[in-house]
C-alpha positions in Angstrom: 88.9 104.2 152.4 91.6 106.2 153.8 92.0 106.5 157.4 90.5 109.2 158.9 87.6 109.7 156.6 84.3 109.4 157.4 81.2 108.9 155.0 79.0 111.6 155.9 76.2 111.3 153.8 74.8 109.4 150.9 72.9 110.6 148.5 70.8 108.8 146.1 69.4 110.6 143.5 66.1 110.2 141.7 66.3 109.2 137.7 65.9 112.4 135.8 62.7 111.6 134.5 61.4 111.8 138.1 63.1 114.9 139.0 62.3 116.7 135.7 58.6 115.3 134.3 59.2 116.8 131.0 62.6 115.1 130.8 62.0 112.5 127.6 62.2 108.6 128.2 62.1 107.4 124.8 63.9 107.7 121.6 60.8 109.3 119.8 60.9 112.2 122.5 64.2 112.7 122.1 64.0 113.0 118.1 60.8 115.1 118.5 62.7 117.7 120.4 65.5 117.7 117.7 62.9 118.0 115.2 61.5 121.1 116.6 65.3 122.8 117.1 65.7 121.9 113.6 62.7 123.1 112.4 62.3 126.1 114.5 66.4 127.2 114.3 67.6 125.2 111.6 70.3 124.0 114.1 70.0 120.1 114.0 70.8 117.4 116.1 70.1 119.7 119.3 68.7 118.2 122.2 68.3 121.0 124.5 69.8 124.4 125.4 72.0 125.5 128.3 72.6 129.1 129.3 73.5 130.7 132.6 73.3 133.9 134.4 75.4 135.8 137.0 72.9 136.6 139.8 74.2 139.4 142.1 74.5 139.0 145.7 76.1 140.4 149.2 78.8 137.9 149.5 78.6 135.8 152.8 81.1 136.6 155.5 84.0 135.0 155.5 84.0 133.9 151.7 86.6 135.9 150.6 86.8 135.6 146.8 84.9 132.6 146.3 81.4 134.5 145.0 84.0 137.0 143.5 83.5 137.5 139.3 85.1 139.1 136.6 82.4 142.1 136.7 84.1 142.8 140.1 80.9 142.3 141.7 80.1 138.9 144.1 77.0 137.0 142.4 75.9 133.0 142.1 75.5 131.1 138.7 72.0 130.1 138.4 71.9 127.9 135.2 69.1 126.7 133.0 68.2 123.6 130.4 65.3 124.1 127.9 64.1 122.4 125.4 62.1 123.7 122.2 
């Protein structure tokens, strides 16, 4: 490690499957869930679907630009995962 660095914290996360309890474990979940993006939107070999959405807020003080987006306004990204 470098000098002058310090480990602050570690983190250890949890497996997915105990963060998320509908997160599959085994292969046939997995295939089920492409089964039913197949069937449902004829768009196979999906696993899941990812979308995101600008969420506006009053930008902290001092941030400058970092909240800052192209729709000139400040906002957070809160993103989502689904699965059919």
């Amino acid at each position: 490690m470098p000098a002058g660095l310090k480990i602050k914290k570690v983190v250890i996360e949890p497996p997915l499957s105990l963060r998320f309890p509908w997160f599959p474990t085994t292969v046939s979940e997995w295939n089920d869930i492409a089964n039913a993006f197949q069937d449902r939107w004829q768009f196979p070999h999906c696993l899941g679907a990812v979308d995101g959405k600008h969420v506006q807020i009053i930008a902290p003080h001092g941030s400058g630009s970092y909240y800052f987006n192209y729709n000139k306004t400040h906002s957070i990204v809160l993103m989502a995962i689904a699965k059919c």
